[in-house]
Every structure is written in C-alpha cells, then in structure tokens.
C-alpha positions in Angstrom: -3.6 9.5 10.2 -3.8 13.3 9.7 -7.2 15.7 9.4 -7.4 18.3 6.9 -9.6 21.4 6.8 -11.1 23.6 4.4 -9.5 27.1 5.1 -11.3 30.1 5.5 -14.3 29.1 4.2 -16.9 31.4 6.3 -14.2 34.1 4.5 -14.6 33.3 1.4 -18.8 32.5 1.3 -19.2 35.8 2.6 -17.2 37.7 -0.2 -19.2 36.1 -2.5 -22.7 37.4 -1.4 -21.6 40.7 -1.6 -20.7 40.6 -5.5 -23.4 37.8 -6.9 -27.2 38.4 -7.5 -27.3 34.7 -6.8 -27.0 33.0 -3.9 -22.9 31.8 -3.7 -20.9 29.7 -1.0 -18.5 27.2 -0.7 -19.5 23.6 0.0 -18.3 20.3 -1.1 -22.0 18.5 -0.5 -23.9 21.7 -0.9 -27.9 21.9 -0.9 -29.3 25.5 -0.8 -30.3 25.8 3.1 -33.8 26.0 2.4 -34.3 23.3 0.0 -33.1 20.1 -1.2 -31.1 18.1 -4.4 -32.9 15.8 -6.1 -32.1 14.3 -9.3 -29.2 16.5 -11.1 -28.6 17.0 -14.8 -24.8 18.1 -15.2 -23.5 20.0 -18.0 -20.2 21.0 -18.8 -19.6 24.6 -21.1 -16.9 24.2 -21.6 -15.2 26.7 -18.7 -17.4 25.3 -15.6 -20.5 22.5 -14.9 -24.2 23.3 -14.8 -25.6 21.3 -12.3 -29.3 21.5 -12.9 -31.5 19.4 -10.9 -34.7 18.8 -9.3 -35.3 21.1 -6.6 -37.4 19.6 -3.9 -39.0 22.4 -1.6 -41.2 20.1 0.7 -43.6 23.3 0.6 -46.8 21.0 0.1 -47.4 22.7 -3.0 -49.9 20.9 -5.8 -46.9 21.2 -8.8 -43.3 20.3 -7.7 -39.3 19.6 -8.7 -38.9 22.8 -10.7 -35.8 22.5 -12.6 -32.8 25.0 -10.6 -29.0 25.1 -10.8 -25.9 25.3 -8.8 -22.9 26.5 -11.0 -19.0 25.0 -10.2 -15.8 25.5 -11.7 -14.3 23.0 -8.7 -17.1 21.3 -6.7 -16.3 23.4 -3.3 -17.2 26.8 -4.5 -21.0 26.9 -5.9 -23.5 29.8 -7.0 -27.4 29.2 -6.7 -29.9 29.7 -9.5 -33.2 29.0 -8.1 -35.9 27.9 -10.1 -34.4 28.2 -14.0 -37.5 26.2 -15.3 -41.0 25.9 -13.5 -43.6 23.8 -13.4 -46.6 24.8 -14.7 -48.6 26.6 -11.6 -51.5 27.7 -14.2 -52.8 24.3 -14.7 -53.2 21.5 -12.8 -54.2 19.1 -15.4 -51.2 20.6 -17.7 -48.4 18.2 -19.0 -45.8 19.5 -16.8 -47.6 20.1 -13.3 -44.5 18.4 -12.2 -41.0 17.8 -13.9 -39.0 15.2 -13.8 -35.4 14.4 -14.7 -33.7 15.4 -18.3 -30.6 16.6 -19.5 -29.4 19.7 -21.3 -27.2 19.6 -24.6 -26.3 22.5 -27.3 -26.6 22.3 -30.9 -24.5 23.5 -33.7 -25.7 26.8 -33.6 -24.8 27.7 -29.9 -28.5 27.3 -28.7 -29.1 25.2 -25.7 -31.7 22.5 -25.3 -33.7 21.1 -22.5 -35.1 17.4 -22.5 -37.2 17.1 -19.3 -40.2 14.7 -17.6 -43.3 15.8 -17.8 -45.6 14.6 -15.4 -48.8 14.4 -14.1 -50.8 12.1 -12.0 -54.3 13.1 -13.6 -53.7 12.5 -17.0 -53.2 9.7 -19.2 -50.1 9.4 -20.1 -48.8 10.5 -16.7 -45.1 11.0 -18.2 -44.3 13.2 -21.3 -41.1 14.0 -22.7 -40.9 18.0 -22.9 -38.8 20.2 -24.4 -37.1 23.9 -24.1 -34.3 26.5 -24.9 -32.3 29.3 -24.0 -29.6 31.0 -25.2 -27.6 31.5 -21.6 -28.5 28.2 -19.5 -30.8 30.4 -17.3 -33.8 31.7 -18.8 -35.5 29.3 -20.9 -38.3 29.1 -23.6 -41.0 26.1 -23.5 -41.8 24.1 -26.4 -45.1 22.6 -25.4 -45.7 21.5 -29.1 -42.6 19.3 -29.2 -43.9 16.8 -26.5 -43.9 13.4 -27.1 -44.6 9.8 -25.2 -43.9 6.6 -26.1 -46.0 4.2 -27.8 -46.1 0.4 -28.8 -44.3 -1.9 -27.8 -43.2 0.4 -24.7 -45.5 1.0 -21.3 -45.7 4.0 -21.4 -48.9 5.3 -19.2 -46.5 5.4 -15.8 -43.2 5.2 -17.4 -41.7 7.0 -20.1 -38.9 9.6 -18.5 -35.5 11.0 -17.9 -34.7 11.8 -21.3 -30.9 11.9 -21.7 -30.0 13.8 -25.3 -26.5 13.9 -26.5 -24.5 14.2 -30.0 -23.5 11.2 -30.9 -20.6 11.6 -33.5 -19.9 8.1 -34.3 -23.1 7.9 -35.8 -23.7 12.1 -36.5 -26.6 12.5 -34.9 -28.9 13.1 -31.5 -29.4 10.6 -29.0 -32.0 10.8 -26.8 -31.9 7.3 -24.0 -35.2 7.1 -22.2 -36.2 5.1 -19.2 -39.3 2.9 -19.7 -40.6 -0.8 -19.5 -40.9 -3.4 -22.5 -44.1 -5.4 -23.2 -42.6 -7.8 -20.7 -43.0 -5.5 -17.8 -39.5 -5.2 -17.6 -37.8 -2.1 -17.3 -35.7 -0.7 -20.3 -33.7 2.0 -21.9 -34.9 2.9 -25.0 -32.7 4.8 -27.7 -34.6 7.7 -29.7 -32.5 9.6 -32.4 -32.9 12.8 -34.2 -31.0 15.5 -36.5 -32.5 18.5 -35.9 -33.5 17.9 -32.2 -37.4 18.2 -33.2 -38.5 15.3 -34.6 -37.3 12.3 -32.9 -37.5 8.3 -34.4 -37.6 5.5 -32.1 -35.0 3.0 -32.3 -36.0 0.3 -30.0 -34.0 -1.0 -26.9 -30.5 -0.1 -26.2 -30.4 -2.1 -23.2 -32.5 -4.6 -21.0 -33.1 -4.8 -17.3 -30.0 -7.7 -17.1 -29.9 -7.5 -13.2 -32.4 -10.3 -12.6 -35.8 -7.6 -11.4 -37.9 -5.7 -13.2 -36.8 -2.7 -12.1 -36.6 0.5 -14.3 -33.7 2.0 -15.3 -33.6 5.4 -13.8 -31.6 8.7 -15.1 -30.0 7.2 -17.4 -27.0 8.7 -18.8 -24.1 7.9 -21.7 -21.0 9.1 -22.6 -17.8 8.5 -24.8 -14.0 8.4 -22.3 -11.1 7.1 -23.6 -11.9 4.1 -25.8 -15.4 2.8 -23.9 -18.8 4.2 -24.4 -19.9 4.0 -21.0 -23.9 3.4 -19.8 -24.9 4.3 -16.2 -28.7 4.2 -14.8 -30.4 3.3 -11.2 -32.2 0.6 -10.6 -35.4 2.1 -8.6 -35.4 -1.2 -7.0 -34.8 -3.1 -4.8 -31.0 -2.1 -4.9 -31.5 1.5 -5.6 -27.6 2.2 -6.7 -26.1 3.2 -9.3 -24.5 0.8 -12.3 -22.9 1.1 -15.6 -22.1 -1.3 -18.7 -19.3 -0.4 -20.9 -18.8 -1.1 -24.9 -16.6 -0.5 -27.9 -19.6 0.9 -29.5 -22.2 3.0 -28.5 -24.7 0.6 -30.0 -22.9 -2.1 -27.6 -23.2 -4.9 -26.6 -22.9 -3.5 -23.8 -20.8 -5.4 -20.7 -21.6 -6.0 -17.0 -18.8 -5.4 -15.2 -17.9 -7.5 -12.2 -18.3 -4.9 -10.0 -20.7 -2.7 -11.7 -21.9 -0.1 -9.3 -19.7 2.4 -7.3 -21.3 3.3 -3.8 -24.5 2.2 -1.7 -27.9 3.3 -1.3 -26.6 6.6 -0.1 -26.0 8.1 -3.1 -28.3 8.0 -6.0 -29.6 9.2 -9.4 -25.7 9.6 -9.9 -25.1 11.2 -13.9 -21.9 10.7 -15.8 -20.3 14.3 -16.7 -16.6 15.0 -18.5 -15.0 18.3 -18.1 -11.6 18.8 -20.8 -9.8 15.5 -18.7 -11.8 14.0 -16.1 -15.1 11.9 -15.7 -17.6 12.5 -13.1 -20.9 11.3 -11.4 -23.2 13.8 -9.8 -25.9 12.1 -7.5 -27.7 13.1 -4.2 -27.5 11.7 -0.4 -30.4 11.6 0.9 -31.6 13.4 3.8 -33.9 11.6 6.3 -37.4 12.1 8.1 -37.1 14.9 10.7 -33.6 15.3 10.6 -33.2 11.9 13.0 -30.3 9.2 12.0 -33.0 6.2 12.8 -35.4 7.2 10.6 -36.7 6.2 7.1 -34.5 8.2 4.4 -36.1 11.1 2.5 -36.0 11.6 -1.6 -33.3 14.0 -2.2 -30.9 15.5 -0.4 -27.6 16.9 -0.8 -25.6 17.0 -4.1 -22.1 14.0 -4.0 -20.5 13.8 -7.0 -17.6 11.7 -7.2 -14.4 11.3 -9.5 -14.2 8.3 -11.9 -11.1 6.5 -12.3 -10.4 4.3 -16.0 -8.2 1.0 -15.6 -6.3 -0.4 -18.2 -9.2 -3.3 -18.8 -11.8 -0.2 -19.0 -13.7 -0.7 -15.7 -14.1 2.4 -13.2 -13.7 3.2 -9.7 -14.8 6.4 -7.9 -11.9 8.5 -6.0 -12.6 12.0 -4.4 -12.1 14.8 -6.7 -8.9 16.1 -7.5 -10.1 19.8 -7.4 -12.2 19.1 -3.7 -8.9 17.8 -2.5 -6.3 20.2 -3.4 -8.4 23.1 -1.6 -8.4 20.6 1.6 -4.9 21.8 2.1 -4.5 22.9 6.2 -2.9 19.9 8.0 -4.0 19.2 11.7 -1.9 16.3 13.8 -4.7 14.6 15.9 -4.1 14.3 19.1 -6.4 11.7 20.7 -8.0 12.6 24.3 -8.9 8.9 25.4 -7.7 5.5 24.5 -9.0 1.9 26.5 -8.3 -1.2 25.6 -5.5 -3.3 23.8 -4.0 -0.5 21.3 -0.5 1.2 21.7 0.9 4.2 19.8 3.7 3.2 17.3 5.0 6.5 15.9 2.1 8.0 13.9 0.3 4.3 14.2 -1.9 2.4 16.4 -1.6 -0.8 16.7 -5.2 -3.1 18.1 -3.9 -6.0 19.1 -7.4 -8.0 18.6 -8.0 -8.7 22.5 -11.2 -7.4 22.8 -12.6 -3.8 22.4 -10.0 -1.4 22.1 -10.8 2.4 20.6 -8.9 6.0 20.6 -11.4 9.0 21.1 -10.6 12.4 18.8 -12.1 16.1 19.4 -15.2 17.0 17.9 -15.7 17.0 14.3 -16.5 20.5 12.7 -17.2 21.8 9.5 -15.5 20.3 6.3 -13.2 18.2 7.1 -10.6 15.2 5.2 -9.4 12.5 7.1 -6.9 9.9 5.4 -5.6 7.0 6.8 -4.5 3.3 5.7 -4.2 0.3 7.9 -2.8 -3.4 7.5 -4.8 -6.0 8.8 -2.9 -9.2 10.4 -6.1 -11.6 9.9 -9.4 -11.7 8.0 -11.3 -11.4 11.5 -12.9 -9.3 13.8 -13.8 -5.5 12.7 -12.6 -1.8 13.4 -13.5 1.2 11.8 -14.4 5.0 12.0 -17.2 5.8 14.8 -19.0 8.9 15.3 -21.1 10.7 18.2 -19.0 9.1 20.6 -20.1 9.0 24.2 -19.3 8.5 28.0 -18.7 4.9 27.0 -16.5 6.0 24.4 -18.5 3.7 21.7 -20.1 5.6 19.1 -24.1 5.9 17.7 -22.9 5.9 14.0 -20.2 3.5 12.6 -18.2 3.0 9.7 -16.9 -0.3 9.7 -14.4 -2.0 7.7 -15.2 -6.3 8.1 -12.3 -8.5 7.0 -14.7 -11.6 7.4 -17.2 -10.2 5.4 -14.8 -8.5 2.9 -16.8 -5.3 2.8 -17.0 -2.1 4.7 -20.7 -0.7 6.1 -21.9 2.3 8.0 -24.2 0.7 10.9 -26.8 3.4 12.1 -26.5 1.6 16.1 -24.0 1.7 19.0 -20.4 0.4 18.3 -21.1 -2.1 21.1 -23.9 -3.7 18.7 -22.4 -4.0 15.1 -21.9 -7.9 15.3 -25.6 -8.4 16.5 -27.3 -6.3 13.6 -27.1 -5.7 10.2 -25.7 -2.8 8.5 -27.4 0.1 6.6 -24.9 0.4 3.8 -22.5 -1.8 2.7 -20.4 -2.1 -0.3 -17.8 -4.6 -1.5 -14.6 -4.1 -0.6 -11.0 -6.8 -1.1 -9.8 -6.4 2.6 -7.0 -9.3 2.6 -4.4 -9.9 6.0 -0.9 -8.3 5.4 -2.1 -5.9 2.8 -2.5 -2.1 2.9 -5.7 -0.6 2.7 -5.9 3.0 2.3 -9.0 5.6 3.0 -10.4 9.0 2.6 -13.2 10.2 4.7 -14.8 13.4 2.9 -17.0 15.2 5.9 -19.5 18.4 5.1 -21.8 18.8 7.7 -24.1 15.9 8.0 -22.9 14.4 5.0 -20.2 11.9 5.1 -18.4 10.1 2.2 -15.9 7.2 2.0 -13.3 6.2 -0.6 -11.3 3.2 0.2 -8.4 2.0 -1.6 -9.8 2.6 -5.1 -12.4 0.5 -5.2 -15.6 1.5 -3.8 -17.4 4.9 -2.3 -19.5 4.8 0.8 -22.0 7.5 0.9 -23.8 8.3 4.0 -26.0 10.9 6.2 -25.4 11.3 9.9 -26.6 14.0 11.5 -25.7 13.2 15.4 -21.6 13.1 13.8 -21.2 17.0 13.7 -19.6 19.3 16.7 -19.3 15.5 18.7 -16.2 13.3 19.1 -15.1 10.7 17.0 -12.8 8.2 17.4 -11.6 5.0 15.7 -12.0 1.3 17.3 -11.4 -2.6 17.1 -13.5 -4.9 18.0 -11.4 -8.6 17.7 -9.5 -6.8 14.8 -5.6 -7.1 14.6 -4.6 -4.1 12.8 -2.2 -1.4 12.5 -4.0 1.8 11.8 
C-alpha cells in the first residue's frame, strides 16, 4: 500500500491570490471557507467547467442559495466567483426570494442562458421556472417575464423545479427536463421543448418514479456518451442517492440498470457533465451539525465529483478522476508505528490471519492525501477495513469497512471495537468474493473522504475527527492479505 500527496499545494494557492480578483486555490473537495456547496450546475465551454451552484451561507438571511461558481480546468485547482446571480433582496414576496437548482446552456448565437428555481414560500405557486443571460458566464441579465410553472396534469404548487435545458440534436431542438409530481402524487420528470429558448411546450412525462416511493426526482440531468442517452436524478427520499436509466433514444424507454446508483447518502444532487472525452458527476458531501461526526448531516457541503466509466453493455461506474490523480504524484512508503494482533509483514503485504482482532497503526493523516491498496480475501467472513482517529486502544472512532458476509463496504460513524453490534451509516454494494483481488482508492481533503473500490462503487463520506490523527488498517475475523 503506498500514500500519495499533493505537492506544494500551500505554494501554488498562494501564487494564485496574488494574480486573480477572485478568490483561487487548489482543492480536490473544495467549498469556499466561509460558505458551503449545495446543489451544482456544471458547464463545460469548451476549455474548462463552470461549476455553478447553490451557495449556502447559513447567514440567517430572509432570501437564500444565490447562484455562485467555482471555475476548473482539472478539479484540484479552482477560482471563486461569489454570488454570479442573486436572489432577489428587494422583495420578499418576489418570485425568486430564493433560487433553486437549474442549469446553464448556450445558443447558436454564443449567448448563454440560465434556467433556475424560483422559489418562495409565501406565494402560490411556491416554485417558478426563471430565466437569465449573459454574455461571459458571470454577469447576468434576468428575464422576469419569461417565468413559467407548470399546470394540469402536474402538482405544481410545491413542486415544479430544477430545470435542466440542453440541445437536443437528434430531435433539433431545446430540452428543458423538470422535476415535479403527476396527478398520482408520484414524482416525475417532465420534458418541456422549445426553439428559440422563450417559449417552451410541454411534452408530458419522460420518466416515472419506477423505484417503488413517491419520491421526486431531484436535479435532474441528461446527456448523450457514446451510443446511450443517459438519465440521472435523486430521489429526495428515502434513499437520497443518485441513479440513472440509460436508452438508445433520448425519448427512451429508458432502462434500470442493475446497479443503478454510484455512491451513498454522502454524495448527493450529483449532475452529469462531458468535457472533449470524459463523463462526470458533480455532487456535494454534506457537512454536519456543529462540525461533530455523531451528529445529523447538514444540506450542502463540499463539492465531489467523480469520473464515470462506460462498459461495453453501457452501464457506468464512478472511478477518481484522471486529472485529480496525475497531480497526486509524490510517493510516501508507510511505515507503520504499531501493529497487535495476528497480522505479519509479507514484503509490501500484511497478512490478518482471521484470529481475532488484529490492526497496524499509521502517522497522522494531513492534508490531501491518495492511498491505494488491493487485498485478497481467503473467506467470505469476518471484516477489515480503513479506520480513522485512532486511539490509545489503537481502534478507531471512524471506520471504513469492507464486509465479505454482507458483500458491501460501509463507513460506521462508532469505535472499530463496535462495528458488528451496530449498523453502518453508508453502505454501498460491493462483489467481495474469497481468492479474488479487490482493489481501492481512498481520495482524502480535509474532512472529506472518498472511496473507489475495484470499479464498482464510490463511498462518499465526512469525518471530521480523521484529520492530523492516526490511521491505521484492521481485521476483525477477516483472513486477508492486504
């Protein structure tokens, strides 16, 4: 197993703040230091992505979620625009008093548009879609008279959002996809079109809740890779993650994959986004209620975005990003300070026998950092994993834990010496079969901490007691060579 570390990063940030009017650093799961991600809207010009999202300040203030934007060419370096579309502050019965989640596309002519929520508690319909330009994705104009709700058959008094607009050129036109519920109190994406971007006709239901709730849809977002039109949304409940459907057509039908959802609870609001090659999703980890791991999680957070993977059948998988990866570059050999129990150093391996407890304690985790590893597990029993804020007892407070029996892998917020007596916090899915090779990446920013394993799944997570402590790894019954 080797650790990796972003190099000279305080160097680099601080070269940057000399030459920008705009706030610029380096992050891989950035948030601005004074306030926090929520939903994002990514757009690609071509040269670098526009992440614009809904900036939540926590400042108690009657309007809220003005629309702001981090700029990337790479997802580690990042420059801050706060506050590129406001709420309105002038009235607080106004249509936009708030503003929701939207998405940003450019017409023929090189003008930019913005489709954005609306919202506002006092008035009837709370939700409106809204609409503005610019010419430079910073300073933009308001259309007030081109908002719109919904109407007949659609709910539309509490839900009628998240407008996602794109060209579709299969059919030569606009697209707008809109989350909202059907006369059956079910939530839906509905598909609006358009050719001028004004005047927009409805065009019914693209797809149904099919997930057995009646959840809504959230952010919903579409877009054409390879041969598959592919859907994604969030289901606001009870699940809160993100899926997708994929079809031949971008009318569908649309198909439920398998597996149709890429991490846990801990990332959500996740958009699809395609530079020249590659296909992204840019969510948020949440943060949680004053700053303490056992408490209730908070809405928004930091920005995660993860790489998407295409197999040959069409399905996806999330990897880290190429670009975040190749500036993780500086090698560190870890050199454990503690080890108990029944595990013995095999070259650059450890081998846990499954007799009991057995863990190996590292230094203290700092800054950004990649960890990699693969292991081999002899049976489908017992557990080991990836524990963090390791103490005198050389167990950990925060766990990531890879269950053979279970075939998944699940951060549990609780001592390493109580996994098998609770349940976990996250879990995802994972094939975890005896005699075959399992590898991880471990993506570390701060409090933010994000696992890949073995192509398959992403395990988002926030844990604020894991920085400037130890970490180790451990087995409880597990037999596995690490």
């Amino acid at each position: 197993m080797k650790k990796q570390i972003l190099a000279a990063m305080l160097t680099a940030s601080s070269l940057c703040f000399m030459n920008s009017p705009a706030l610029a650093y380096q992050s891989i799961f950035p948030d601005t230091g004074y306030s926090w991600v929520g939903d994002t809207m990514p757009f690609y010009d071509g040269d670098k992505f526009r992440i614009f999202y809904l900036e939540d300040m926590r400042d108690g203030e009657v309007g809220f979620h003005p629309w702001s934007l981090l700029t990337t060419k790479d997802f580690t370096d990042y420059q801050q625009e706060s506050m590129v579309i406001p709420y309105d502050i002038n009235n607080e019965f106004g249509k936009d008093s708030a503003l929701g989640t939207g998405s940003v596309v450019k017409d023929k002519e090189g003008l930019y548009h913005a489709f954005y929520t609306g919202f506002n508690w006092r008035s009837m319909p709370k939700e409106n879609i809204m609409h503005a330009v610019s010419r430079d994705l910073v300073s933009w104009q308001k259309l007030p008279e081109d908002s719109f709700h919904g109407h007949k058959p659609y709910i539309y008094d509490d839900t009628f959002r998240d407008p996602h607009v794109f060209y579709n050129a299969d059919y030569e036109e606009y697209w707008m996809l809109i989350t909202t519920r059907s006369k059956k109190a079910c939530g839906v994406i509905a598909c609006y079109t358009s050719k001028d971007l004004k005047h927009w006709e409805d065009n019914g239901i693209l797809l149904e809740n099919d997930m057995g709730s009646d959840a809504n849809m959230e952010c919903p977002t579409m877009v054409k890779y390879g041969d598959y039109w592919y859907l994604t949304f969030s289901d606001q409940w009870p699940s809160r993650v993100v899926h997708y459907r994929l079809a031949k057509d971008s009318k569908g039908p649309f198909v439920k994959p398998e597996q149709d959802y890429f991490d846990a609870s801990g990332f959500y609001a996740g958009k699809l986004a395609q530079d020249k090659e590659n296909l992204y999703l840019v969510g948020w980890t949440p943060t949680k209620a004053d700053r303490q791991d056992k408490k209730s999680t908070d809405w928004a957070g930091n920005l995660v975005a993860h790489q998407l993977k295409q197999r040959n059948d069409g399905t996806l998988y999330p990897v880290p990003i190429d670009k975040v990866t190749e500036r993780i570059q500086q090698e560190e050999k870890l050199v454990p300070i503690t080890q108990s129990g029944a595990v013995t150093a095999e070259d650059e391996a450890y081998r846990f026998t499954g007799n009991g407890y057995a863990d190996i304690v590292m230094p203290k985790i700092e800054g950004v950092r990649k960890i990699t590893g693969h292991f081999t597990p002899s049976k489908e029993q017992g557990m080991f994993g990836l524990m963090f804020n390791v103490g005198p007892n050389q167990t950990g407070s925060l766990n990531l834990v890879f269950d053979p029996s279970k075939q998944q892998v699940a951060f549990y917020n609780t001592d390493t010496a109580r996994i098998k007596k609770v349940k976990p916090e996250l879990a995802v899915p994972v094939k975890l079969q005896a005699g075959e090779r399992c590898d991880f990446t471990l993506l570390v920013d701060g409090t933010v901490a994000v696992l890949y394993i073995n192509n398959e799944m992403a395990l988002s997570t926030r844990m604020y007691a894991m920085p400037e402590h130890q970490w180790g790894v451990f087995s409880c019954d597990g037999e596995v060579v690490l």
